[in-house]
C-alpha positions as a printed Julia matrix, in Angstrom:
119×3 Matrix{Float64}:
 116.82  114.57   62.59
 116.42  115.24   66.52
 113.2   115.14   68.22
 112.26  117.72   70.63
 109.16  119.06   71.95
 108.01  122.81   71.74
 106.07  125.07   73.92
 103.38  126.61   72.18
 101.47  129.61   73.94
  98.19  131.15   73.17
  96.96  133.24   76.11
  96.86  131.37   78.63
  96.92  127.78   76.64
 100.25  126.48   76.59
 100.3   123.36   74.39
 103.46  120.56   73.93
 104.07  120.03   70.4
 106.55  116.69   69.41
 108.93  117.67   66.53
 111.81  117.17   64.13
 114.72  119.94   63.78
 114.12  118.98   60.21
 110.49  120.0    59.93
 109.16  123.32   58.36
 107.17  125.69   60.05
 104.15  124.68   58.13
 104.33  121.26   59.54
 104.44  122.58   63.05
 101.64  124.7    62.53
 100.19  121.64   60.91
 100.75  119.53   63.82
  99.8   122.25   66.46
  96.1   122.67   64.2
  95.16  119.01   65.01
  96.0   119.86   68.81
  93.98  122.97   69.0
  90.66  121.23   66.91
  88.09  123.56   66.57
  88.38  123.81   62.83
  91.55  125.66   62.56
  93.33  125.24   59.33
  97.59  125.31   59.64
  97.3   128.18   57.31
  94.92  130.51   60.01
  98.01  130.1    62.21
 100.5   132.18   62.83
 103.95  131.56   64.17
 105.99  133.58   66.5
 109.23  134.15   68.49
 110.86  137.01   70.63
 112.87  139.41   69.05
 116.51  139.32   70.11
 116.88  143.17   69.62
 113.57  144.83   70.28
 111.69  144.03   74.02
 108.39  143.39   73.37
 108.58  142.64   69.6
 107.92  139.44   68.02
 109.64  137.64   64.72
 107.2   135.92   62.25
 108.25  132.29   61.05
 107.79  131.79   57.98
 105.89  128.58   56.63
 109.04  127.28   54.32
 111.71  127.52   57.11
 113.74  124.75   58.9
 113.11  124.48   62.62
 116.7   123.4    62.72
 117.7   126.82   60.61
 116.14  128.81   62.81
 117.73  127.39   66.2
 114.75  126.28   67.49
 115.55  123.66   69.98
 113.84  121.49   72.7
 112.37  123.01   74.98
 111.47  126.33   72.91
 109.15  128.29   73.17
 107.06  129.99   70.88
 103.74  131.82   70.68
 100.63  131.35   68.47
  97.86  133.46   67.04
  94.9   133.14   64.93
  94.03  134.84   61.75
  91.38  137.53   62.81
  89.29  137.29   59.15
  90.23  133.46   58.62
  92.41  134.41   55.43
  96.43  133.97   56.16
  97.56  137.48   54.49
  94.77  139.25   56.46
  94.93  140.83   59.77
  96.3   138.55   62.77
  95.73  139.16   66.32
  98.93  140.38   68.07
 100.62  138.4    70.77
  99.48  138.18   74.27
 101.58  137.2    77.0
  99.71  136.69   80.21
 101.77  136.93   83.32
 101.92  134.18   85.9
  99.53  135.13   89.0
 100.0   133.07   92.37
  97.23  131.64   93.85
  98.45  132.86   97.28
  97.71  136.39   98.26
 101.97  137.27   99.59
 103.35  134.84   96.51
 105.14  132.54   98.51
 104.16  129.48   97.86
 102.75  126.69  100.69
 102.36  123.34  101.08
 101.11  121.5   103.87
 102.17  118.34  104.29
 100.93  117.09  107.84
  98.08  114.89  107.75
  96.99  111.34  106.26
  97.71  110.74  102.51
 101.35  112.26  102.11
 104.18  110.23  102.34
C-alpha cells in the first residue's frame, strides 16, 4: 500500500485526490464525490485515462479495478465526467480537455519584481 495523490480534471476543475495503489476505482470515485459535493453519487461518475494507441481517445476504468493494476501512479492524471441522465449505464458526457491560455497577450510570461514587498 503506497499513497499517492491523483490529478483529477473536469473542464477546467482540476481536483487532488489522496490515494492507495490498493484502492478500486469505485473508492476513488468515492473519494473524488465528497470533493466535488453537489450531490453527486460515486456511481454518476465516470472514470477516464488516455489511450496509449488512439490520440484523442479515452479508456474507461472500471469500478472493480486496482489502481495499482492499472499503473496508476502519483502524480497521474486522469479525467472525470458526469452521467448526463443521473443513471451510471446511461449516456455520459465525453471528455473535455481545455487548453492552457496565458494571461499575457505574446505568452511569455512576466514578473516584475522591483518595488516594496518582494524580497
Amino acid at each position: 500500500m503506497v499513497a499517492i495523490t491523483l490529478r483529477a480534471k473536469r473542464l477546467k476543475q482540476v481536483y487532488f485526490v489522496s490515494a492507495d495503489t490498493s484502492d478500486t476505482v469505485l473508492a476513488l470515485k468515492g473519494k473524488l464525490a465528497k470533493m466535488v459535493g453537489g450531490g453527486k453519487e460515486a456511481a454518476a461518475i465516470r472514470l477516464q485515462v488516455p489511450a496509449k494507441t488512439e490520440q484523442g481517445k479515452f479508456n474507461v476504468l472500471e469500478d472493480p479495478a486496482v489502481l495499482e493494476q492499472l499503473g496508476i501512479s502519483d502524480d497521474a492524471v486522469v479525467y472525470f465526467t458526469y452521467s448526463i441522465d443521473g443513471a451510471p449505464d446511461g449516456n455520459w458526457e465525453p471528455v473535455q480537455i481545455i487548453e492552457f491560455e496565458s494571461l499575457n497577450d505574446d505568452g511569455e510570461e512576466t514578473v516584475d519584481l522591483k518595488g516594496k514587498g518582494h524580497a
